[in-house]
C-alpha positions as CSV (number, residue, x, y, z in Angstrom):
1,X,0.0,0.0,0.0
2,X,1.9,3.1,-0.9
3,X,0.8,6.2,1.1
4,X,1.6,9.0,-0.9
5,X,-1.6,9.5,-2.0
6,X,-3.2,10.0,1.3
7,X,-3.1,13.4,2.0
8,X,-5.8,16.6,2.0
9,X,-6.3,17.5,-1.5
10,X,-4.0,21.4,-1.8
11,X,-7.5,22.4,-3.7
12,X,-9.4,22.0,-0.2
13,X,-6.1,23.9,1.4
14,X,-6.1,26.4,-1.1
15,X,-9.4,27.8,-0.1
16,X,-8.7,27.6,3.4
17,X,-6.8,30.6,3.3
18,X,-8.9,32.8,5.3
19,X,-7.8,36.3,4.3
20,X,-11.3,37.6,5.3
21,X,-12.1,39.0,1.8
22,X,-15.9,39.2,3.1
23,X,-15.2,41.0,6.2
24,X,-12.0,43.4,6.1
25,X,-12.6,46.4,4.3
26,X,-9.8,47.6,1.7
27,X,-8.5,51.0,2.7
28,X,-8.7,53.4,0.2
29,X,-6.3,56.4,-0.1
30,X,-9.0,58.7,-2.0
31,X,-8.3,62.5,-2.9
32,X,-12.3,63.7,-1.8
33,X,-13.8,64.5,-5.2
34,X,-14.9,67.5,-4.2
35,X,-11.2,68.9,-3.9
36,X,-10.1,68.0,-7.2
37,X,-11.9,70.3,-9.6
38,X,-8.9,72.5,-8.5
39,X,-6.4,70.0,-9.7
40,X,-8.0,69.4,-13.0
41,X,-7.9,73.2,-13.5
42,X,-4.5,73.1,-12.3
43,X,-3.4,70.7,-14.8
44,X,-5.5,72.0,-17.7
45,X,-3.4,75.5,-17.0
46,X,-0.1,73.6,-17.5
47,X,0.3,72.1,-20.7
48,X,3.7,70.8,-19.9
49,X,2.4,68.7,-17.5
50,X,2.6,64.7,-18.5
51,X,-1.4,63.3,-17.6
52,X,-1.0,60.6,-15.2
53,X,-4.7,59.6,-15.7
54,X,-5.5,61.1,-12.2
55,X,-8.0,63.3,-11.0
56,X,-12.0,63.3,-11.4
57,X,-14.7,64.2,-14.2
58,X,-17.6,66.0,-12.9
59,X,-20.0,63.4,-14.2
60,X,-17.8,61.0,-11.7
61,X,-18.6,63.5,-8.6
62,X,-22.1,64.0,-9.0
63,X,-22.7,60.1,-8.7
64,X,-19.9,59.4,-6.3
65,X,-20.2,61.7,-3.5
66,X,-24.0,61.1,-3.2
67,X,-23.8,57.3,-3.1
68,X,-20.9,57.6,-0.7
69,X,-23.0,59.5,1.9
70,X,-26.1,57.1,1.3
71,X,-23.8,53.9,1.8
72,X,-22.1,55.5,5.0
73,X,-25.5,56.7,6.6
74,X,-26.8,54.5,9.3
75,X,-28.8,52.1,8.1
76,X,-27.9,52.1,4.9
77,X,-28.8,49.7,2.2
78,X,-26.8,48.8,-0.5
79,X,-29.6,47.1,-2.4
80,X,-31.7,50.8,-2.8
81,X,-28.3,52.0,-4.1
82,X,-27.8,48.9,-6.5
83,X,-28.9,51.3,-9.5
84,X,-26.6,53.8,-8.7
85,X,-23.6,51.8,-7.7
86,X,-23.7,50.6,-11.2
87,X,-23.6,54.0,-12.9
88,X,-20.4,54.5,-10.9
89,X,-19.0,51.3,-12.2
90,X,-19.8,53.0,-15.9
91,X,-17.8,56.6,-15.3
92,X,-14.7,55.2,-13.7
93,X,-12.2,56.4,-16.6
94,X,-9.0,58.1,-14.6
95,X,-6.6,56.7,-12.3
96,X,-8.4,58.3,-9.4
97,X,-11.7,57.5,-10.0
98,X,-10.4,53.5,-10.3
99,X,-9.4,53.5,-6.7
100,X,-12.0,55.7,-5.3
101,X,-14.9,53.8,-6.6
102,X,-13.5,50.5,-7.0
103,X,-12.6,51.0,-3.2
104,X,-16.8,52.3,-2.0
105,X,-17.5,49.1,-4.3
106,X,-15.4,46.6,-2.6
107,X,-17.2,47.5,0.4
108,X,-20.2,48.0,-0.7
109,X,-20.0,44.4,-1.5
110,X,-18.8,43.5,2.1
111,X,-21.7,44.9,3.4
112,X,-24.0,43.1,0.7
113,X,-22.2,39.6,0.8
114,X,-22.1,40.2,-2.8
115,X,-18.8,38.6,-3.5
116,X,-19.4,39.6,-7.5
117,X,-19.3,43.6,-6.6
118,X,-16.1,42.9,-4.4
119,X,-14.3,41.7,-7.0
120,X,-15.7,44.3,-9.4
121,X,-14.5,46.8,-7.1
122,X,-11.4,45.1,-6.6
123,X,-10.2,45.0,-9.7
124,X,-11.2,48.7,-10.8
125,X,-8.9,49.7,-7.7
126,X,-6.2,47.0,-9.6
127,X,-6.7,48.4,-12.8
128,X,-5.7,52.1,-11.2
129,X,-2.5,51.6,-10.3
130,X,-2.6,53.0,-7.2
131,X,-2.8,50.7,-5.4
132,X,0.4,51.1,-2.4
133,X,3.3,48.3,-3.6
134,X,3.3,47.3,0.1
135,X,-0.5,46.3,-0.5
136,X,-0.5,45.0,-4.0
137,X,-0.2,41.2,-3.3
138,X,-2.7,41.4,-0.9
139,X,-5.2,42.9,-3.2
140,X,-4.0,40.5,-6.0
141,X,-4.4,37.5,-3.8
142,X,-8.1,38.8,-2.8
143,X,-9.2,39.0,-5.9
144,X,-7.9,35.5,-6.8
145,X,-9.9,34.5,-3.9
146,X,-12.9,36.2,-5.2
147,X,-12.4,34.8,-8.5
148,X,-12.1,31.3,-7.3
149,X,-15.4,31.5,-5.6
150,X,-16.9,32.3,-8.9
151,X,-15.5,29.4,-10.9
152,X,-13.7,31.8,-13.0
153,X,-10.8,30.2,-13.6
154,X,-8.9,32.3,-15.8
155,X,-9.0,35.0,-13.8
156,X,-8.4,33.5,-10.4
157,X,-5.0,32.1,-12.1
158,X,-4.3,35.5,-13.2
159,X,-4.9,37.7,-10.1
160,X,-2.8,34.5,-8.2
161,X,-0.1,34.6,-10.4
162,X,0.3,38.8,-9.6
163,X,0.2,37.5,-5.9
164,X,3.0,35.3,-6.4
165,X,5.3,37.7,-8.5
166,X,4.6,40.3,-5.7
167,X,5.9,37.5,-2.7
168,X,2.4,37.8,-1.2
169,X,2.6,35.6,2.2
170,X,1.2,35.7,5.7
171,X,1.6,33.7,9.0
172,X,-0.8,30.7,7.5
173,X,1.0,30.6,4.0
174,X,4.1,31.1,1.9
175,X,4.3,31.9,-1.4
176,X,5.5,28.2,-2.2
177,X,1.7,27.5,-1.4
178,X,0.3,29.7,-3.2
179,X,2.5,28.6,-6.4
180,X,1.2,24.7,-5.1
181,X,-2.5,26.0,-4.9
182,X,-1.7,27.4,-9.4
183,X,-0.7,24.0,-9.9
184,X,-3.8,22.5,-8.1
185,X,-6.2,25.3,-10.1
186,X,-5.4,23.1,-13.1
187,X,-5.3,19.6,-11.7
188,X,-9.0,20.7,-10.0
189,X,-10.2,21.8,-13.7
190,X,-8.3,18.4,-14.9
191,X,-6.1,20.4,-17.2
192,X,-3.5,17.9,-16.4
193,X,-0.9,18.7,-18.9
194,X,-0.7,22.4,-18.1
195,X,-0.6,21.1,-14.4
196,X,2.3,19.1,-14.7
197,X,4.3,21.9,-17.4
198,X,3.8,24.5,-14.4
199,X,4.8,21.9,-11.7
200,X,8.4,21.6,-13.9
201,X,8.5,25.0,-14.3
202,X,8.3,26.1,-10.3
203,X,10.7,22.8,-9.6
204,X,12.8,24.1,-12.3
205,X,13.2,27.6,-11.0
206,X,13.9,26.4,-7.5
207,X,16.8,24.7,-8.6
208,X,18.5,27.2,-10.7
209,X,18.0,29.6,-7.6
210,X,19.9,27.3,-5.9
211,X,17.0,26.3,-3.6
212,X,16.0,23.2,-1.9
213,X,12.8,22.1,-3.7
214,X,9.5,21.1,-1.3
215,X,9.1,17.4,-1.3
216,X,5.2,18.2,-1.4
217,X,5.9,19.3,-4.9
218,X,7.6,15.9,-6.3
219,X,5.2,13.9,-4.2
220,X,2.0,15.9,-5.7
221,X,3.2,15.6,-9.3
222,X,3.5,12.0,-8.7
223,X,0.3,11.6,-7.3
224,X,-2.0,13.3,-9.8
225,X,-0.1,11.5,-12.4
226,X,-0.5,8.2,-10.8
227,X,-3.9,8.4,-9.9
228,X,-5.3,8.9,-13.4
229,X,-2.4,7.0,-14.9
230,X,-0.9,9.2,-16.8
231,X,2.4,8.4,-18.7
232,X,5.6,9.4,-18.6
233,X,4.6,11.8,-16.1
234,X,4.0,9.4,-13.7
235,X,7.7,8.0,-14.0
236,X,9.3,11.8,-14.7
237,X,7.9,13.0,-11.1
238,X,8.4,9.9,-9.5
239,X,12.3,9.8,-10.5
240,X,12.5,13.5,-10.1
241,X,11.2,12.6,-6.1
242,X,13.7,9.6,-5.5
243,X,16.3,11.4,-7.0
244,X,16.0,14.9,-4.8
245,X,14.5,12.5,-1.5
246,X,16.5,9.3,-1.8
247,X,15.4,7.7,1.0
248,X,14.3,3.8,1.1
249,X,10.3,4.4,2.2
250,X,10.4,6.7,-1.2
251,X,11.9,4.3,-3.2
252,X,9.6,1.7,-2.7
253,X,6.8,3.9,-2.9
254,X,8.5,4.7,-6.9
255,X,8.7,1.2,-7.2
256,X,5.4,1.1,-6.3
257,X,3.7,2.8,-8.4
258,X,5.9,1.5,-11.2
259,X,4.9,-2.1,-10.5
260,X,1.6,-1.1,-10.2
261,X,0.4,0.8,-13.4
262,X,2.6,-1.7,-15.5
263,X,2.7,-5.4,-16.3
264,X,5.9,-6.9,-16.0
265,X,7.1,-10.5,-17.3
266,X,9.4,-12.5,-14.7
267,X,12.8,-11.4,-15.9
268,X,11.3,-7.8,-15.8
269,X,10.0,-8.3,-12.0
270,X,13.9,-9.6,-11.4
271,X,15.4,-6.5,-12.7
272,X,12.9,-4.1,-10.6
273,X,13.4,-6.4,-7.8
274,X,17.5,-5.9,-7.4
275,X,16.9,-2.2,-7.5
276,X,14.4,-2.5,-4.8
277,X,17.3,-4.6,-3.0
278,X,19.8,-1.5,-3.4
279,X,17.8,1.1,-2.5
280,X,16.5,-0.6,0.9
281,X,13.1,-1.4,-0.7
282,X,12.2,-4.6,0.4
283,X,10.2,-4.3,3.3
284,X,7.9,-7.0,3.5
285,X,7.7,-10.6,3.4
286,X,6.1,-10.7,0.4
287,X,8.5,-8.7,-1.4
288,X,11.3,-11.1,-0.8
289,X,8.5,-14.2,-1.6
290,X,8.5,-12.4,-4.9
291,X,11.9,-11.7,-5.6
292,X,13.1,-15.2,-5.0
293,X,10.0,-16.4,-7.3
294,X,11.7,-13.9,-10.0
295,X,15.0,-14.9,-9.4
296,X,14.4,-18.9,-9.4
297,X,16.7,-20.9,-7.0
298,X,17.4,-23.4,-10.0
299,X,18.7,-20.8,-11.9
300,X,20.6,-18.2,-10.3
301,X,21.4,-20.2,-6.9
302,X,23.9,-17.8,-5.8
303,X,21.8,-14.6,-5.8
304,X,18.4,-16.5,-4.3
305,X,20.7,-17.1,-1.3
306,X,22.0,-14.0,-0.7
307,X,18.5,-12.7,-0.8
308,X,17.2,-15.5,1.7
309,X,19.9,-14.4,4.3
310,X,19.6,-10.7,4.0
311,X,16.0,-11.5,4.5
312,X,16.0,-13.6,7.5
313,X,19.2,-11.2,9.4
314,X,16.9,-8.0,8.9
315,X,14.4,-10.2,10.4
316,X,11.8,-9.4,7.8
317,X,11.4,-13.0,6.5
318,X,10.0,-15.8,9.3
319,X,11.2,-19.1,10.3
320,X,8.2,-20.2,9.6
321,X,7.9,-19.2,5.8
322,X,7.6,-22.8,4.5
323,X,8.3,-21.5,0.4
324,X,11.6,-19.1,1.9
325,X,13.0,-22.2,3.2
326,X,12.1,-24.9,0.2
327,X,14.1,-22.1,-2.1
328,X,16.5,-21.9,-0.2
329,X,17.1,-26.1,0.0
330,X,16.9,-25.5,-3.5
331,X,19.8,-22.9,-3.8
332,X,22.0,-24.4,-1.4
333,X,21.9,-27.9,-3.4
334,X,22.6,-26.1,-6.8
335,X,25.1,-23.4,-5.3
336,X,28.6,-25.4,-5.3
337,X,27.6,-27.1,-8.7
338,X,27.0,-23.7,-10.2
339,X,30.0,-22.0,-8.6
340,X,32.3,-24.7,-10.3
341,X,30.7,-24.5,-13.7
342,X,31.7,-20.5,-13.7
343,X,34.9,-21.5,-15.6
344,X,33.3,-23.5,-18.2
345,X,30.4,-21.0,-18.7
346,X,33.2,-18.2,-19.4
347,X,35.1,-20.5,-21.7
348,X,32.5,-21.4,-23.8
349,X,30.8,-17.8,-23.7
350,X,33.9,-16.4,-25.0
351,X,34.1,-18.9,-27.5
352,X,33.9,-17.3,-31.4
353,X,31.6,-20.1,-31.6
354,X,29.4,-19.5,-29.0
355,X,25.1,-19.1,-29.9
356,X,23.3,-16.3,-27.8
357,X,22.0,-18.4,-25.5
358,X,25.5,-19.2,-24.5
359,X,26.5,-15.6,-24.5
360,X,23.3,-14.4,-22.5
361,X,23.4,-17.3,-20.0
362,X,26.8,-16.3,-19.0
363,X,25.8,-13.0,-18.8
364,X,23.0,-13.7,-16.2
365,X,24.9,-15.5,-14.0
366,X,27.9,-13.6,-13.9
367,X,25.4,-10.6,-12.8
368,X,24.2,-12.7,-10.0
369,X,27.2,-13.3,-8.8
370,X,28.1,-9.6,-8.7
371,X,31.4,-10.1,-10.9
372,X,29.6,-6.9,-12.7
373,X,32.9,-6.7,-15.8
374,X,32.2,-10.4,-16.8
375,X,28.5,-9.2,-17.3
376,X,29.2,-6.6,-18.8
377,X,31.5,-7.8,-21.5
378,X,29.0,-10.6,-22.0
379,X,25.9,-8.0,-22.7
380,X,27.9,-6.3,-25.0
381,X,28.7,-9.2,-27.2
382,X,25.0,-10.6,-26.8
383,X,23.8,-7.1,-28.0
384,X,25.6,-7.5,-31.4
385,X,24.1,-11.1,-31.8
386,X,21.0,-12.1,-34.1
387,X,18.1,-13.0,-31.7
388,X,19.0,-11.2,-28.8
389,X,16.4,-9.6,-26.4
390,X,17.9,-5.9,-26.8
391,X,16.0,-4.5,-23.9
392,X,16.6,-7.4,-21.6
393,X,20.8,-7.3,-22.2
394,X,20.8,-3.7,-22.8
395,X,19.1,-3.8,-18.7
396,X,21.5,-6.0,-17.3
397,X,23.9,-4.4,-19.0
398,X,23.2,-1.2,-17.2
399,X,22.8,-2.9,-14.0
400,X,26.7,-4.4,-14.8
401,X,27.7,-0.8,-15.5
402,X,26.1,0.4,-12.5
403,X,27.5,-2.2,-10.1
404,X,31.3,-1.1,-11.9
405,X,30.5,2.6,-10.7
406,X,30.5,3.8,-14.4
407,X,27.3,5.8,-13.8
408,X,27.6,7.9,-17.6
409,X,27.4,4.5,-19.3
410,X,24.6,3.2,-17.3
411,X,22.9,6.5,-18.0
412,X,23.5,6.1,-22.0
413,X,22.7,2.0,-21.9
414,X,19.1,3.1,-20.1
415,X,18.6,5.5,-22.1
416,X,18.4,3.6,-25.3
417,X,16.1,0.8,-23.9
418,X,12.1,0.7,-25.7
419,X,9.8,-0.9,-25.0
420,X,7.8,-2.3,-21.6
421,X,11.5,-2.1,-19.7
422,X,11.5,1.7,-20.3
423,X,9.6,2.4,-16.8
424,X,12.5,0.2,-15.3
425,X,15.4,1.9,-16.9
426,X,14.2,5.3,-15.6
427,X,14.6,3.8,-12.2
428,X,17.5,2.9,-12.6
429,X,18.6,5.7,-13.9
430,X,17.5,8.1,-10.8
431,X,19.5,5.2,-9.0
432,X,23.2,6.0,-11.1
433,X,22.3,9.5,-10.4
434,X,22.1,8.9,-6.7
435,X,25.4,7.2,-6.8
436,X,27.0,9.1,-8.7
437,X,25.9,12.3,-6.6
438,X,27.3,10.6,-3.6
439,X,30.0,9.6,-4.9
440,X,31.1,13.5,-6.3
441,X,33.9,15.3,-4.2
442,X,32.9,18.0,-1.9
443,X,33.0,21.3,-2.9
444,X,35.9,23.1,-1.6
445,X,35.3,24.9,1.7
446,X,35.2,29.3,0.9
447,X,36.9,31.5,3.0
């Protein structure tokens, strides 16, 4: 059971955010309309003087002042004054008159619970430009908020995005939620494409800032993509997570979904199997019941062994397991036979004579036995052979490169595998990364 997919849906947490947008009024800095017939005269003297789109029209005043003394008197009823308030909403041309009145019909909305006039209001007072920098997020993310309640999509995602680009944030969120809560607008609608490309794109720009990316993101993407089955993005997040958040309870849960949404033949299951082994996957009984199965004690003695006793010294297989121990009769009858053919195998596998089976064979069991150059120069020969299974050798062949520690070859040899083993080699693949990561010097120390 893999529990990534467990957790409250960002959605639900998205409109959570309680930044009362139906009971704290917007404060408006508004020049009274009375006082600027002065200023309009003022600038009509200077001709010289650049228009900044301020200042009000007379037509403005004479419905603005009245209507603000009818909304303020006690009482007052912003349903008598619904005729009125949408005249305003028709003569708000300048800068000034966007703020003013977009600001009496924000609150005039407040009062109403009319979350339709609110965001009317709110985005005149946008629109202005007057808005104070210090406040501009805040206003942005309200009217994403407002937006959102209305099922209007494209505008919720646009006022969100200005919240984001202003660093909008309070003591309940960061702005890494609210860039989660754009990338759940479009998992919500089921835009799932556009989803996913914004998901990349915040991961992408977290890295090249240098930052440390929220697992939440990874673990989202891979959920989503999982849950509606949706490929490669399934297997791009899910490596993308084990790659930045390595740890063995994520790895199987990669695995996971892998195995899962795919349906793997036996030699496939053995392959996914050993990187479950590296990566500190194997967890439960079963898993080892189905990695010896894979494996086959008749055939590859030596590795069905090894697995038994890591098995029973972690403590995750039983005593009592009846098919553990029968495999591992099995194995230990066959393991000193098949340790003394080894010479032959190599002989005749090397052999300019030698048929793929031949070649292949000695390929396999040199991989069980870890002796990962052996393997690897038998892959190679068995990949220039007619009748080869090109995915199958190209695998091992990766997993012999890995095991060598020559991590750029194992990325090129996964990378050219097709077919059903594609999900496999991608796994792998985050795997060489890992390894290779670890593996990297430190960075000098700076003064």
């Amino acid at each position: 059971m893999i529990s990534l997919f467990t957790h409250k849906r960002a959605s639900s947490f998205a409109l959570a955010f309680a930044l009362a947008t139906g009971t704290a009024v917007v404060a408006t800095a508004v020049i009274p309309p009375e006082a600027s017939a002065q200023r309009n005269r003022d600038r009509d003297s200077d001709s010289s003087e650049e228009d900044d789109g301020g200042g009000y029209s007379n037509e403005f005043r004479e419905i603005y002042v009245p209507l603000d003394e009818a909304l303020k008197a006690e009482g007052a009823s912003v349903d008598a004054q619904r005729a009125q308030i949408s005249a305003l909403a028709g003569v708000l041309n300048t800068n000034d008159e966007k703020i003013a009145g977009g600001g009496l019909m924000y609150n005039a909305g407040i009062s109403a619970s009319d979350p339709a006039l609110q965001l009317q209001g709110m985005e005149f007072m946008l629109a202005s430009g007057k808005v104070p920098v210090e406040q501009t997020g805040r206003y942005n993310f309200i009217a994403y908020q407002l937006a959102n309640g209305q099922s209007d999509s494209t505008k919720a995602r646009q006022y969100l995005q200005s919240a984001i680009q202003y660093n909008f944030s309070t003591g309940s969120f960061t702005v890494d939620d609210l860039k989660m809560t754009m990338a759940e607008s479009y998992f919500e609608a089921e835009e799932f494409q556009p989803g996913f490309a914004y998901l990349r794109q915040i991961i992408a720009e977290k890295k090249s800032a240098g930052q440390v990316v929220p697992e939440q993101w990874y673990r989202r993407g891979v959920a989503v993509s999982y849950l509606n089955e949706i490929s490669p993005d399934v297997y791009d997040f899910a490596t993308m997570w084990v790659g930045a958040y390595p740890s063995s309870d994520n790895w199987r849960e990669a695995i996971n979904v892998t195995r899962n949404l795919n349906t793997y033949e036996r030699t496939e299951m053995l392959d996914l199997f050993r990187l479950s082994r590296r990566v500190g996957a194997l967890q439960e009984e079963a898993d080892y019941d189905y990695f010896v199965e894979a494996a086959d004690a008749r055939q590859l003695p030596r590795e069905v062994t090894d697995i038994i006793n890591e098995g029973r010294a972690t403590g995750v297989i039983s005593a009592d397991n009846l098919y553990i121990t029968e495999a591992l009769e099995i194995a230990n009858g066959r393991l000193a036979s098949d340790r003394a053919d080894l010479p032959a195998l190599e002989r005749d596998a090397m052999a300019s004579s030698a048929g793929i089976r031949t070649v292949a064979a000695a390929g396999s069991v040199f991989l069980s036995y870890g002796e990962y150059g052996k393997a690897a120069t038998f892959y190679q020969r068995a990949l220039g052979m007619p009748g080869v299974d090109t995915p199958l050798a190209l695998t091992r062949l990766g997993i012999a490169q890995v095991g060598m520690g020559d991590y750029a070859a194992a990325r090129q040899t996964f990378g050219q595998i097709t077919g059903n083993r594609v999900t496999i080699a991608k796994l792998w693949t985050a795997y060489a990364n890992e390894l290779e990561a670890a593996s990297a010097p430190a960075a000098p120390a700076t003064m």
